[in-house]
mmCIF file of the C-alpha atoms, coordinates in Angstrom:
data_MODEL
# 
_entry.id   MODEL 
# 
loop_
_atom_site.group_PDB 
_atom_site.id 
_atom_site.type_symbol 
_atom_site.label_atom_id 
_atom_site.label_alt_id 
_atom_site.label_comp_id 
_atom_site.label_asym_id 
_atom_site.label_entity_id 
_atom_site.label_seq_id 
_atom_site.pdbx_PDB_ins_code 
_atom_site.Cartn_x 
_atom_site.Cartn_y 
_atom_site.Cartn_z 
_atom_site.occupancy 
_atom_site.B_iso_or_equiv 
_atom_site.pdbx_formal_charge 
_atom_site.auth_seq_id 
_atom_site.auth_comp_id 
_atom_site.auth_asym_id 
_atom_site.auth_atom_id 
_atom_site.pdbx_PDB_model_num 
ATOM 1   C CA . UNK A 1 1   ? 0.000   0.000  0.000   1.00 0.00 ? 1   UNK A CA 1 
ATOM 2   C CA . UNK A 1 2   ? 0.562   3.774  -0.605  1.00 0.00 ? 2   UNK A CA 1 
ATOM 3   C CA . UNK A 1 3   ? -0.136  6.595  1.411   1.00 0.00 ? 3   UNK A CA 1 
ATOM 4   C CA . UNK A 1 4   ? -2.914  6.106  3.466   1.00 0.00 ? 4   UNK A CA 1 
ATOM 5   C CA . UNK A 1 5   ? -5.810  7.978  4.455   1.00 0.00 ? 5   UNK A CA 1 
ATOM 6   C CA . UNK A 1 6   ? -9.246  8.125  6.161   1.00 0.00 ? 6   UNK A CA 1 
ATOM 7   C CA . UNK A 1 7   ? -11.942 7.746  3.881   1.00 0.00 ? 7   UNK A CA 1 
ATOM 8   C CA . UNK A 1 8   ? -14.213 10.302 5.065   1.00 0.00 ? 8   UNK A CA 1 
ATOM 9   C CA . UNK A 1 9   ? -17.991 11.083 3.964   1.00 0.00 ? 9   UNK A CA 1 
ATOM 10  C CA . UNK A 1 10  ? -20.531 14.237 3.450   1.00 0.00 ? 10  UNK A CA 1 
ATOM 11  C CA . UNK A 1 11  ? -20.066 15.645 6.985   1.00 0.00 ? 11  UNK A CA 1 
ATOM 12  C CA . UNK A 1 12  ? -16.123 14.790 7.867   1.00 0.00 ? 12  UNK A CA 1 
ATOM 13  C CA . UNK A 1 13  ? -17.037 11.202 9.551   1.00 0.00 ? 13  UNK A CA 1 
ATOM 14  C CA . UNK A 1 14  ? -14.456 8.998  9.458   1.00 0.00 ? 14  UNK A CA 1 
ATOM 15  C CA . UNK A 1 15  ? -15.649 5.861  7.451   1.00 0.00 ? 15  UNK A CA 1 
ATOM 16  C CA . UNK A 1 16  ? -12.691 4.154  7.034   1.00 0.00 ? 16  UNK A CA 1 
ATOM 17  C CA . UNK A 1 17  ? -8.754  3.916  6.444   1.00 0.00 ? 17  UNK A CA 1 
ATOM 18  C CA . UNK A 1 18  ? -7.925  3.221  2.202   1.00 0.00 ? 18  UNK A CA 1 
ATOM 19  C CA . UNK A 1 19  ? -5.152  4.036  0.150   1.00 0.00 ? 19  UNK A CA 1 
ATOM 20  C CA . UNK A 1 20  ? -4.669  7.599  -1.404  1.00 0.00 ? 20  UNK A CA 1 
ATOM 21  C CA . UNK A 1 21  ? -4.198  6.130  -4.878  1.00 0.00 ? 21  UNK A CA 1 
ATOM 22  C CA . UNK A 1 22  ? -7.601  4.227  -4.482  1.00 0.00 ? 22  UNK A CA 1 
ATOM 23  C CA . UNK A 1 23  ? -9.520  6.826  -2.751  1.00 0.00 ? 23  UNK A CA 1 
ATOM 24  C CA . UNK A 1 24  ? -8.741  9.111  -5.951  1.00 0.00 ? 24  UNK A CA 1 
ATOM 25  C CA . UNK A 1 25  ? -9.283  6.716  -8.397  1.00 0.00 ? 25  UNK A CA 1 
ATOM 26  C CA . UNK A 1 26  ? -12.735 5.807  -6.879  1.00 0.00 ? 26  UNK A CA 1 
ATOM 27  C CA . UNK A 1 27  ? -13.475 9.528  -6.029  1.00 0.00 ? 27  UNK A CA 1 
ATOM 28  C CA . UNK A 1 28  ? -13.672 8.942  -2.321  1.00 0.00 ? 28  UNK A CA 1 
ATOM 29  C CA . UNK A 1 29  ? -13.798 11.935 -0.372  1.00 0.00 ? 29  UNK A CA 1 
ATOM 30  C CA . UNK A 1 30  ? -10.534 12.194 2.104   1.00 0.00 ? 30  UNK A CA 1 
ATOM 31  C CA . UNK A 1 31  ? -9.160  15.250 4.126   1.00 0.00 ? 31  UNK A CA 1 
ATOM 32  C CA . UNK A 1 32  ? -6.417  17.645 2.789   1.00 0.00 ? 32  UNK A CA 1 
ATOM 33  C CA . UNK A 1 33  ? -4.765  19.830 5.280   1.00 0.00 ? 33  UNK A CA 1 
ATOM 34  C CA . UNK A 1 34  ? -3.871  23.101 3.929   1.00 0.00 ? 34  UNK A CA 1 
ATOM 35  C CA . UNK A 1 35  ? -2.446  26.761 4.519   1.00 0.00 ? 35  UNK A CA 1 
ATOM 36  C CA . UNK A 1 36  ? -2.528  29.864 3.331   1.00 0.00 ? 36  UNK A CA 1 
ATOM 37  C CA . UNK A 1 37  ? 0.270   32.102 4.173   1.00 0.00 ? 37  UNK A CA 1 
ATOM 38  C CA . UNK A 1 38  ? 1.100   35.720 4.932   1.00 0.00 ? 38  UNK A CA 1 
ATOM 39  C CA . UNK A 1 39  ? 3.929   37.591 5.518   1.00 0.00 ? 39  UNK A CA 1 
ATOM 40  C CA . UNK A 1 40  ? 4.178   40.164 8.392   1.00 0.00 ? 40  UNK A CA 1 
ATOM 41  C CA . UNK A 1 41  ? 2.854   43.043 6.449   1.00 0.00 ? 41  UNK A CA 1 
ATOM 42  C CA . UNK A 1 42  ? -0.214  40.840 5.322   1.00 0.00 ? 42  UNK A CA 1 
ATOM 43  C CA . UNK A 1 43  ? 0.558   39.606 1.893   1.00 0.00 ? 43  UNK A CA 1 
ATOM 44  C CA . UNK A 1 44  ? -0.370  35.757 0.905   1.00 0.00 ? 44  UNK A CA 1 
ATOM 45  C CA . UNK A 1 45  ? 1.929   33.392 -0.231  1.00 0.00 ? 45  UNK A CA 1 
ATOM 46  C CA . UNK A 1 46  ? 1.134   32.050 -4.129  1.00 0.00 ? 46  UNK A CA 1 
ATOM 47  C CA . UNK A 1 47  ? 2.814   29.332 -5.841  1.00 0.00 ? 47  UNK A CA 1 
ATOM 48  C CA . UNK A 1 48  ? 3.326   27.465 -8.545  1.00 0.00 ? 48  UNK A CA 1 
ATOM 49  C CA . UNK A 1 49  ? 3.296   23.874 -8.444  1.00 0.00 ? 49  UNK A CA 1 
ATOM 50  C CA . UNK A 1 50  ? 6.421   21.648 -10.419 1.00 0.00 ? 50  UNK A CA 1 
ATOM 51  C CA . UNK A 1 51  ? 5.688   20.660 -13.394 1.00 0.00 ? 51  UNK A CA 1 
ATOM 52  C CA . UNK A 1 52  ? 6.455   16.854 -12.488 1.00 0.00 ? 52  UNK A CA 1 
ATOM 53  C CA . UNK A 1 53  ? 4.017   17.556 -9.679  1.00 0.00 ? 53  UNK A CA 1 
ATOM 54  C CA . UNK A 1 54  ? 1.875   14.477 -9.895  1.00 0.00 ? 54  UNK A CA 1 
ATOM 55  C CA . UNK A 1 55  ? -1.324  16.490 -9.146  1.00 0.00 ? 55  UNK A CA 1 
ATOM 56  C CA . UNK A 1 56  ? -1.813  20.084 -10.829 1.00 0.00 ? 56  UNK A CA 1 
ATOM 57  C CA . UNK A 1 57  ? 1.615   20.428 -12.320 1.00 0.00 ? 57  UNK A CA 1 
ATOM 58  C CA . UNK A 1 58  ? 2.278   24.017 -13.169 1.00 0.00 ? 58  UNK A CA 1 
ATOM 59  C CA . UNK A 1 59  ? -0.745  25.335 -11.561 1.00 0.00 ? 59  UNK A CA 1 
ATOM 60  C CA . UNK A 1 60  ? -0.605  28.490 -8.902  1.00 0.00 ? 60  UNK A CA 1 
ATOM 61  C CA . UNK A 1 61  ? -2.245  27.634 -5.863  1.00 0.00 ? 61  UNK A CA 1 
ATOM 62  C CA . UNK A 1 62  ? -2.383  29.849 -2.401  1.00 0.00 ? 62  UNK A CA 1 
ATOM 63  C CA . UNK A 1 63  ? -2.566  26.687 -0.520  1.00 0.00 ? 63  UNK A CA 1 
ATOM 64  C CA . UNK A 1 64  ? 0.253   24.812 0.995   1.00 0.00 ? 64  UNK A CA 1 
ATOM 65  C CA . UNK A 1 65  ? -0.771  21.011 2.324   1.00 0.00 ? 65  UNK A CA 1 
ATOM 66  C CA . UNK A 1 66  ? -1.240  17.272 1.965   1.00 0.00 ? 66  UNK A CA 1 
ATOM 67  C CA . UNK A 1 67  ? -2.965  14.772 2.768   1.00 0.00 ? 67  UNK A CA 1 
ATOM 68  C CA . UNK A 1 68  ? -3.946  13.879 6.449   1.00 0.00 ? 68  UNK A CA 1 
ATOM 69  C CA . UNK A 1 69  ? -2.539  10.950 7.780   1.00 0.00 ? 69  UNK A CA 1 
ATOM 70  C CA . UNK A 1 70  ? -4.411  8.618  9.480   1.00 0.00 ? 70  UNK A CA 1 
ATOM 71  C CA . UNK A 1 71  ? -5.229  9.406  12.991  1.00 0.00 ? 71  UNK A CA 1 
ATOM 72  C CA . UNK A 1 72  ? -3.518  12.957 11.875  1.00 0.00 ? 72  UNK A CA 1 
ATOM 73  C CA . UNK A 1 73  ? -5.416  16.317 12.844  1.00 0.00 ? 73  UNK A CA 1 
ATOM 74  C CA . UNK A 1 74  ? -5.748  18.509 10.190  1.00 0.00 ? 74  UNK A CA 1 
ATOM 75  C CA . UNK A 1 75  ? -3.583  21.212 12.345  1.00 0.00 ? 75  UNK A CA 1 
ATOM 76  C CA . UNK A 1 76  ? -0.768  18.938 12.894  1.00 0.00 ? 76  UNK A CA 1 
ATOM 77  C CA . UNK A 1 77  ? -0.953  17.637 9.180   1.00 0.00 ? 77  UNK A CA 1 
ATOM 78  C CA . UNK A 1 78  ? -0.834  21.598 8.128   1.00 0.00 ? 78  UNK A CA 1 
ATOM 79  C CA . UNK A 1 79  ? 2.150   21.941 10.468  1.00 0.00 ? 79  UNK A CA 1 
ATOM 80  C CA . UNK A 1 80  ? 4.038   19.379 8.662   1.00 0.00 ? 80  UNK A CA 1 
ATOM 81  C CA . UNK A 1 81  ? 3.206   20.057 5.793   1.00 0.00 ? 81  UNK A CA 1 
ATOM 82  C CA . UNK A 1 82  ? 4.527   23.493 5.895   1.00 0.00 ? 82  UNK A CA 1 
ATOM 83  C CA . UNK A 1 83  ? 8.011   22.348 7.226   1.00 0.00 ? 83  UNK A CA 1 
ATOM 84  C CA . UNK A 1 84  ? 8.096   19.536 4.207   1.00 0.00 ? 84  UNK A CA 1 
ATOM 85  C CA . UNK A 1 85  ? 7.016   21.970 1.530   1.00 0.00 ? 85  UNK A CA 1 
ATOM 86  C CA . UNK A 1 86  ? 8.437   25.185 2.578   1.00 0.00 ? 86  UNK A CA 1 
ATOM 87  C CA . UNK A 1 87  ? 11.259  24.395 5.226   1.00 0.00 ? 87  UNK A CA 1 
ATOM 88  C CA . UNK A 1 88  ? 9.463   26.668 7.883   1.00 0.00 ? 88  UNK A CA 1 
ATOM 89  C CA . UNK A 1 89  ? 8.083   25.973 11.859  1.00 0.00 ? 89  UNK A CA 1 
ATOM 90  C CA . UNK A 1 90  ? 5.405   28.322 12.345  1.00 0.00 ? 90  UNK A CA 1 
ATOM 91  C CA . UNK A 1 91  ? 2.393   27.777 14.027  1.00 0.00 ? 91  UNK A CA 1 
ATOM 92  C CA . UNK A 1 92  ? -0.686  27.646 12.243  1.00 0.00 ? 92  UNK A CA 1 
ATOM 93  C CA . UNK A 1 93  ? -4.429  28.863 12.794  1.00 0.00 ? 93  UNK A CA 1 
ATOM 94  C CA . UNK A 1 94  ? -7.276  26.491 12.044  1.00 0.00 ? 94  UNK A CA 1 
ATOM 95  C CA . UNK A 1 95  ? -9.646  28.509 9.957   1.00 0.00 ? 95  UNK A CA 1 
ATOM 96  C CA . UNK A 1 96  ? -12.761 26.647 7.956   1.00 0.00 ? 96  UNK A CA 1 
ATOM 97  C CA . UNK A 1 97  ? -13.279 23.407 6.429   1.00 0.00 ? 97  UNK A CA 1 
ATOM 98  C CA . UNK A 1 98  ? -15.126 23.160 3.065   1.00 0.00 ? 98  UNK A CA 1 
ATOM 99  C CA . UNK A 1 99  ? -15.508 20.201 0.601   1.00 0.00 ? 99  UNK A CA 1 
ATOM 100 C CA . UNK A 1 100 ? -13.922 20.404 -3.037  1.00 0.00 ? 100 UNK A CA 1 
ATOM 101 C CA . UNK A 1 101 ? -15.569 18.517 -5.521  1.00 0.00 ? 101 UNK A CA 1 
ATOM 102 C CA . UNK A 1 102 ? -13.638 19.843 -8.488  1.00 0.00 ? 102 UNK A CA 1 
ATOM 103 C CA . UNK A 1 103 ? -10.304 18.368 -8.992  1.00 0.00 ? 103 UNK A CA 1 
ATOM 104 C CA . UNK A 1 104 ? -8.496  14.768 -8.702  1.00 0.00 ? 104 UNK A CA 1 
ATOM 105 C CA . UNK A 1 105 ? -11.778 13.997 -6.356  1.00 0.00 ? 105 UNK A CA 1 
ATOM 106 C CA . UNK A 1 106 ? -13.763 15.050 -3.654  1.00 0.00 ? 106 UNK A CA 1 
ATOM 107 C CA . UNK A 1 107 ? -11.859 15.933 -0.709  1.00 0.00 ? 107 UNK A CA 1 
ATOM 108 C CA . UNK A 1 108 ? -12.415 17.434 2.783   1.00 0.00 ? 108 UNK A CA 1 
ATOM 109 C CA . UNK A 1 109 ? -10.336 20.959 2.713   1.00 0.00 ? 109 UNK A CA 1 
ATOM 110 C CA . UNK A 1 110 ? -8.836  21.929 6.625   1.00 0.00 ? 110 UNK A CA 1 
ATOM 111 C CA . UNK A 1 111 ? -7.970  25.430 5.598   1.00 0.00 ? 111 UNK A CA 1 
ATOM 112 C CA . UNK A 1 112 ? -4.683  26.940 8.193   1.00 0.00 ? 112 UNK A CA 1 
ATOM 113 C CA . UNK A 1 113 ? -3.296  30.227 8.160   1.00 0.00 ? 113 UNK A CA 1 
ATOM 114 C CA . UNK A 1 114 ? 0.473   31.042 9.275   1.00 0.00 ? 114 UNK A CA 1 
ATOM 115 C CA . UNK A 1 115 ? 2.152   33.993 9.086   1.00 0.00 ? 115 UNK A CA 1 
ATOM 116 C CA . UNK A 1 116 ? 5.635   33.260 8.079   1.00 0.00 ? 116 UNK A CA 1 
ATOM 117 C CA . UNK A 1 117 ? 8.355   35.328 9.364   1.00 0.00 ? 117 UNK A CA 1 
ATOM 118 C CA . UNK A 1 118 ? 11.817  32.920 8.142   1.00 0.00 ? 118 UNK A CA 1 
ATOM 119 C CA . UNK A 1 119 ? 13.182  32.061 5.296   1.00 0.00 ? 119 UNK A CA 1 
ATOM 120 C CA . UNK A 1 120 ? 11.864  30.095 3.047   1.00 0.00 ? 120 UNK A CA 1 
ATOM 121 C CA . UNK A 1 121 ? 13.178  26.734 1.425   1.00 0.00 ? 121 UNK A CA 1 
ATOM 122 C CA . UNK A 1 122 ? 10.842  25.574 -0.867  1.00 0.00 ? 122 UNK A CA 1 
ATOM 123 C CA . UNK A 1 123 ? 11.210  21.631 -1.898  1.00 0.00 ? 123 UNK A CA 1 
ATOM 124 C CA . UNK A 1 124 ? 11.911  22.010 -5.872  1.00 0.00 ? 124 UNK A CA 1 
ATOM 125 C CA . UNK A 1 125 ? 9.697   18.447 -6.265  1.00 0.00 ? 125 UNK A CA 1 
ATOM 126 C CA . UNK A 1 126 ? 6.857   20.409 -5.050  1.00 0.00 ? 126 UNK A CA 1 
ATOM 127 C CA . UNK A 1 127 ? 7.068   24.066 -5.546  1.00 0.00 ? 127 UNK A CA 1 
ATOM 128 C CA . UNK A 1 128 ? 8.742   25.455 -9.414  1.00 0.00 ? 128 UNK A CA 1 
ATOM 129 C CA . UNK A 1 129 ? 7.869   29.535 -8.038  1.00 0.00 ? 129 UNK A CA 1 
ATOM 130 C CA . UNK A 1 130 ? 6.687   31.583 -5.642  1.00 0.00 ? 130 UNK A CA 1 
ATOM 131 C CA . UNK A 1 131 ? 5.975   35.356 -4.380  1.00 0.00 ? 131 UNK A CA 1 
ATOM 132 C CA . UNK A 1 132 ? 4.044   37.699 -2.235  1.00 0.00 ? 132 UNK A CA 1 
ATOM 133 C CA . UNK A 1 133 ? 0.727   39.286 -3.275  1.00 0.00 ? 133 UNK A CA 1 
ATOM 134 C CA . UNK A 1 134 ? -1.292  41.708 -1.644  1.00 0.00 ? 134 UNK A CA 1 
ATOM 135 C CA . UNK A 1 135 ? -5.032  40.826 -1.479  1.00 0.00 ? 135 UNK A CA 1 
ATOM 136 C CA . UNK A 1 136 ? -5.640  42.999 -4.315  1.00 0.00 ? 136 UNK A CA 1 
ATOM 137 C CA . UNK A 1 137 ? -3.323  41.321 -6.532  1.00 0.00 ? 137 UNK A CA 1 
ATOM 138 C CA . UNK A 1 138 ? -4.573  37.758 -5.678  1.00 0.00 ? 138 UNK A CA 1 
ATOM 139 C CA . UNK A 1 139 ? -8.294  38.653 -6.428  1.00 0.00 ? 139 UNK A CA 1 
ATOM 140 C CA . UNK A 1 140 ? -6.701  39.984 -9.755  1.00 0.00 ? 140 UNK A CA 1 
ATOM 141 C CA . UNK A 1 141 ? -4.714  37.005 -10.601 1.00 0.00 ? 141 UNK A CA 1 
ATOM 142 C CA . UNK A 1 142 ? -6.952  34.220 -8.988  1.00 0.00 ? 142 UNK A CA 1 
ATOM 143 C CA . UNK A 1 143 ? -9.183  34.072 -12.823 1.00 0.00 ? 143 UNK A CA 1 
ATOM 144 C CA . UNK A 1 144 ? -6.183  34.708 -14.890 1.00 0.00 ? 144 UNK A CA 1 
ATOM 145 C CA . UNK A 1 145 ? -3.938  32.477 -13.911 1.00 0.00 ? 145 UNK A CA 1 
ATOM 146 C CA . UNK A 1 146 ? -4.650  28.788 -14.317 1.00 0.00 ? 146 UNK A CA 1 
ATOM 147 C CA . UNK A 1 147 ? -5.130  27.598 -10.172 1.00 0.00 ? 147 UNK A CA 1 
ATOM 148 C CA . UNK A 1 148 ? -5.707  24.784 -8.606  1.00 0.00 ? 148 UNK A CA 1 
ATOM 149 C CA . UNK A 1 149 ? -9.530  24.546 -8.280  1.00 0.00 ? 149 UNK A CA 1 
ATOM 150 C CA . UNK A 1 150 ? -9.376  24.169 -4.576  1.00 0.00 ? 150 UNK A CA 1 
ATOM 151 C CA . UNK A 1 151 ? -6.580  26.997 -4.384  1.00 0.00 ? 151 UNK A CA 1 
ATOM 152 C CA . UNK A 1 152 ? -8.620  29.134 -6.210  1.00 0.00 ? 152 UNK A CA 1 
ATOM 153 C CA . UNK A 1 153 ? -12.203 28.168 -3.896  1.00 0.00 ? 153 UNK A CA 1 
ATOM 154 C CA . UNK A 1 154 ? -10.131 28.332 -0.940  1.00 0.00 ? 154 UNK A CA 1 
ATOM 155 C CA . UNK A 1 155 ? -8.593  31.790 -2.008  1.00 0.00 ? 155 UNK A CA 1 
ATOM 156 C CA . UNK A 1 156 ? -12.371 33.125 -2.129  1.00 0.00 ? 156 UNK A CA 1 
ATOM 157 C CA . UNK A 1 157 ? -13.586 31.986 0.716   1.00 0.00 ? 157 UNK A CA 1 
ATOM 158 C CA . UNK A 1 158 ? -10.514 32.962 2.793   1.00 0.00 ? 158 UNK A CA 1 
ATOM 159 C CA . UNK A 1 159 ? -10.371 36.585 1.821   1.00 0.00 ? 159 UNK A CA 1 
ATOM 160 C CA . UNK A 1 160 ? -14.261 36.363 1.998   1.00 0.00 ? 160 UNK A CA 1 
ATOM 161 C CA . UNK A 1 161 ? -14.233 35.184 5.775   1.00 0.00 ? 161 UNK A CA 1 
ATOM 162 C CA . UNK A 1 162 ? -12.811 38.091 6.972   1.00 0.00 ? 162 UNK A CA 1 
ATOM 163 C CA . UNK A 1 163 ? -9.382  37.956 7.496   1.00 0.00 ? 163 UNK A CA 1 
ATOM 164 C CA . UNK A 1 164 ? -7.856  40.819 5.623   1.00 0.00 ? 164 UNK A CA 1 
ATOM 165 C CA . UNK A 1 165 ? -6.124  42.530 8.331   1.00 0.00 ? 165 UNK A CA 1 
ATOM 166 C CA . UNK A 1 166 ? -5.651  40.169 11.370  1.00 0.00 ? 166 UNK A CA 1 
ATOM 167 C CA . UNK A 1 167 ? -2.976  37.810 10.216  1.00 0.00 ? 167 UNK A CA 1 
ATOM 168 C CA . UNK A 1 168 ? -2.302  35.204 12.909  1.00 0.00 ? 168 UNK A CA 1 
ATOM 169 C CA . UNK A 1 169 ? 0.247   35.525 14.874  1.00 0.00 ? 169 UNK A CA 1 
ATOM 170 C CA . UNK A 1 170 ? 3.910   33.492 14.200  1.00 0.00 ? 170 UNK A CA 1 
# 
């Protein structure tokens, strides 16, 4: 076996443990832990994705994550995450869960928020490019660019929920 994850249904129950592979071939919804970043004056991390990235090569995306491991949180999956991805140790904020139906399949998104104050090392397998944009410039570039579908969901509903000038703390 793979990676494995909890298989997970309509409301976030935990139905079962399954492979990653097979939960996205059969379109089983699993959890994703995710997080959007911000420097300390405010602006948000975007990315794009390697272009041997096996899902959504060269797509932009505001969302670093992974999948949850089993037993995981979603916090401590978005923790690690962040240090595997990006080579940082910040803490993260827990911010909303919604579920993404557009992409490889359905999955369970644990959206985090960090503000990242350190250097950061981004793993080439994962991330091709990267750079700062205000809020402004993300809700310009969000339609233009091609974005993950989830990135681009989870970019709306994030500067939607409020959050514009109350990074967390890191």
């Amino acid at each position: 076996m793979g990676e494995l994850v909890e298989r997970v249904d309509e409301r976030d129950r935990v139905l079962g443990v399954v492979d990653r592979a097979e939960a996205e071939r059969r379109r089983w919804m699993h959890r994703i832990a995710t997080t959007i970043c911000r420097d300390p004056t405010g602006r948000i991390l975007v990315l794009r994705r390697a272009d041997q990235h096996t899902r959504f090569p060269g797509h932009h995306d505001v969302m670093v994550g992974g999948a949850v491991h089993v037993g995981e949180s979603y916090e401590d999956a978005a923790a690690r995450e962040l240090s595997e991805e990006l080579g940082v140790g910040v803490p993260v904020r827990f911010m909303f869960t919604f579920l993404c139906r557009d992409g490889v399949s359905p999955v369970w998104f644990g959206v985090h928020e960090a503000v990242i104050t350190e250097p950061l090392v981004p793993d080439p397998s994962e991330i091709a490019w990267h750079t700062w944009l205000t809020e402004l410039e993300l809700r310009e570039v969000v339609d233009r660019w091609l974005f993950v579908p989830g990135g681009r969901e989870a970019s709306r509903r994030y500067l939607a929920f409020g959050n514009a000038d109350q990074p967390a703390a890191g």
